[in-house]
C-alpha positions as CSV (number, residue, x, y, z in Angstrom):
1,X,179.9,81.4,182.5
2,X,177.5,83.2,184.1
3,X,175.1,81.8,186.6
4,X,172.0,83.9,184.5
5,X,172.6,81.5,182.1
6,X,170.5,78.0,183.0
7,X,171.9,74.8,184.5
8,X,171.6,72.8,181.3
9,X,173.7,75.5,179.2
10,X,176.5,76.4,182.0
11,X,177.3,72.8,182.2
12,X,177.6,72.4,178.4
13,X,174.6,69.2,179.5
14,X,171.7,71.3,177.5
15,X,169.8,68.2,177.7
16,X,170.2,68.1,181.5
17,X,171.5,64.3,181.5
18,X,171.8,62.9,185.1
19,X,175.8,61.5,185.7
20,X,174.6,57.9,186.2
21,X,178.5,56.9,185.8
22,X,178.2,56.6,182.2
23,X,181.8,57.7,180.2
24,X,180.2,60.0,177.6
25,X,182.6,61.6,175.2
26,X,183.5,65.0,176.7
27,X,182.3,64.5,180.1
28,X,184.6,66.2,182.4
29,X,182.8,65.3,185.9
30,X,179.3,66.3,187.4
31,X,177.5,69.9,189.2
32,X,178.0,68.6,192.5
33,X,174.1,68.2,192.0
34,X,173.8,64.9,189.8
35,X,173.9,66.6,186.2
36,X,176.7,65.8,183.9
37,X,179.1,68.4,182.8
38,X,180.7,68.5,179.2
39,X,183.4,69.7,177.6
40,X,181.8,71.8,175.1
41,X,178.0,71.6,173.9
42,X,178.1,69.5,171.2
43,X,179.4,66.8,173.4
44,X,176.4,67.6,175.8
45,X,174.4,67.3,172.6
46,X,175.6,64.4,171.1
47,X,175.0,62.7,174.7
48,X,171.3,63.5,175.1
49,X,170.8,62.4,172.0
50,X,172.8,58.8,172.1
51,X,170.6,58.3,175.1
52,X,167.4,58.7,173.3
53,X,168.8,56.2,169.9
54,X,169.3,53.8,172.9
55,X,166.2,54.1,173.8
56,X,164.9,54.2,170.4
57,X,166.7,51.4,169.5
58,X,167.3,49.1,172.2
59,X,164.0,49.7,174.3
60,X,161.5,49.9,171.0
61,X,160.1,53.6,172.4
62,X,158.8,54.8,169.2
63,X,157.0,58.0,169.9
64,X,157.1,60.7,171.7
65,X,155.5,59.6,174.9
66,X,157.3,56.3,175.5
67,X,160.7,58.3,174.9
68,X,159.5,61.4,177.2
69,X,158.7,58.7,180.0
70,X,162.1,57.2,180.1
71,X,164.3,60.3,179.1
72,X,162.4,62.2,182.0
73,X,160.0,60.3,184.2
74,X,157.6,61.4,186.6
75,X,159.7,59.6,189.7
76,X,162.1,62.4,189.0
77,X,159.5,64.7,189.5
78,X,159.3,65.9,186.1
79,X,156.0,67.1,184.1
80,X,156.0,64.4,182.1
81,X,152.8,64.5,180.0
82,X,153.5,68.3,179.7
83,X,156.8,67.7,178.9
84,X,155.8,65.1,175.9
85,X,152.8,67.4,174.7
86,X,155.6,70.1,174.5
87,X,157.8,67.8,172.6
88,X,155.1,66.5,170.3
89,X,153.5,70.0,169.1
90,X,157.3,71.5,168.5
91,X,158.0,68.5,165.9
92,X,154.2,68.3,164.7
93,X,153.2,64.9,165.7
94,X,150.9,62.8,167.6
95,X,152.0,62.1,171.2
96,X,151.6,58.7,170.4
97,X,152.5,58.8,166.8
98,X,155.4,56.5,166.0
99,X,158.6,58.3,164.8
100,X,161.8,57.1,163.3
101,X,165.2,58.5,165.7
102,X,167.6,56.9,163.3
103,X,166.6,59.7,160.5
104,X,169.0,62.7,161.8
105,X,166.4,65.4,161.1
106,X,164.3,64.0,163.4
107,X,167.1,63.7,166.4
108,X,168.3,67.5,165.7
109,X,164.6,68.6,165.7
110,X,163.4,66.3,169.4
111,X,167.0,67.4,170.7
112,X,165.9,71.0,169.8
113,X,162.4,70.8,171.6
114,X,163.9,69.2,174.5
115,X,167.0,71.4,174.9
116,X,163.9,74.4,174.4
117,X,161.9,72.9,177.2
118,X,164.6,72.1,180.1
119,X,166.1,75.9,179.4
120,X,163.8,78.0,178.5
121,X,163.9,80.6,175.8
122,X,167.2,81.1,174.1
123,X,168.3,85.3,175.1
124,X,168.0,87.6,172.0
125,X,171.6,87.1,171.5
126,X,170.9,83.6,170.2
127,X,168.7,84.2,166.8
128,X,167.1,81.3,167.3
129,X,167.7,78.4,169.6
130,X,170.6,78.0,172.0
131,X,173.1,76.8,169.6
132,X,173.5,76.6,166.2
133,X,172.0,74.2,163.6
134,X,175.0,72.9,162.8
135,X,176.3,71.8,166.0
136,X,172.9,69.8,166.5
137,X,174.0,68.3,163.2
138,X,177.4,67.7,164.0
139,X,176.1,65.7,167.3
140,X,173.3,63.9,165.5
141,X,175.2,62.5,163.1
142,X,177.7,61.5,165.9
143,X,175.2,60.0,168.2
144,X,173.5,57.6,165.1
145,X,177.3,56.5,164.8
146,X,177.6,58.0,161.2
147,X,180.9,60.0,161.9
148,X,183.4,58.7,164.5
149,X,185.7,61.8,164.6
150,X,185.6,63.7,168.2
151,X,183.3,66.6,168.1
């Protein structure tokens, strides 16, 4: 793949999940660098997103802000609040406005702001986003546990 392309989409990680020794499905080792490296995208996909149910679910982060401060934290060096405001105007929503992760529309649309914000504009080649609607589909439905088949 060609090294134009940006970190998160060469490694298949378009969510640009750290390798914190967790067995995602698809993960075939790390960039030398700390990011994870899939398979294929979806499974890149389908790991951002588990990571954010668990959060969702586990943690009680709600809205956009509490999920944007754990998924990528200002300790890290991120831009957090941007990163959240970015987040919250691409699904029309408070910053603090509670949202429900479990509904898959909502996971395919905050995978899709996030996977805009760590890589950028999507070439002219891609219509519209990086990767098809379906295979943020495929790896929502996945991560919420509501098909089991491998991606």
């Amino acid at each position: 793949m060609s090294k134009a392309l940006p970190r998160g989409i060469r490694n298949n990680n378009p969510m640009n999940l750290k390798d914190f020794g967790i067995d995602w499905n698809g993960l075939v080792g790390n960039d030398g660098k700390g990011m994870c490296v899939f398979d294929k995208p979806e499974n890149g996909l389908r790991a951002g997103m588990k990571d954010l149910v668990n959060d969702y679910k586990k943690k009680g982060f709600d809205t956009v802000e509490k999920l944007m401060a754990e998924f990528a934290p200002p300790s890290d060096k991120n831009p957090t609040s941007a990163y959240a405001a970015f987040v919250a105007r691409r699904l029309g929503v408070a910053i603090d406005g509670r949202i429900n992760l479990t509904e898959p529309d909502m996971l395919v649309s905050f995978a899709k702001a996030i996977v805009a914000f760590e890589n950028g504009r999507a070439p002219s080649t891609h219509p519209a986003d990086w990767y098809p609607t379906q295979a943020y589909g495929r790896a929502a439905q996945s991560a919420l546990g509501l098909i089991t088949k491998p991606l």
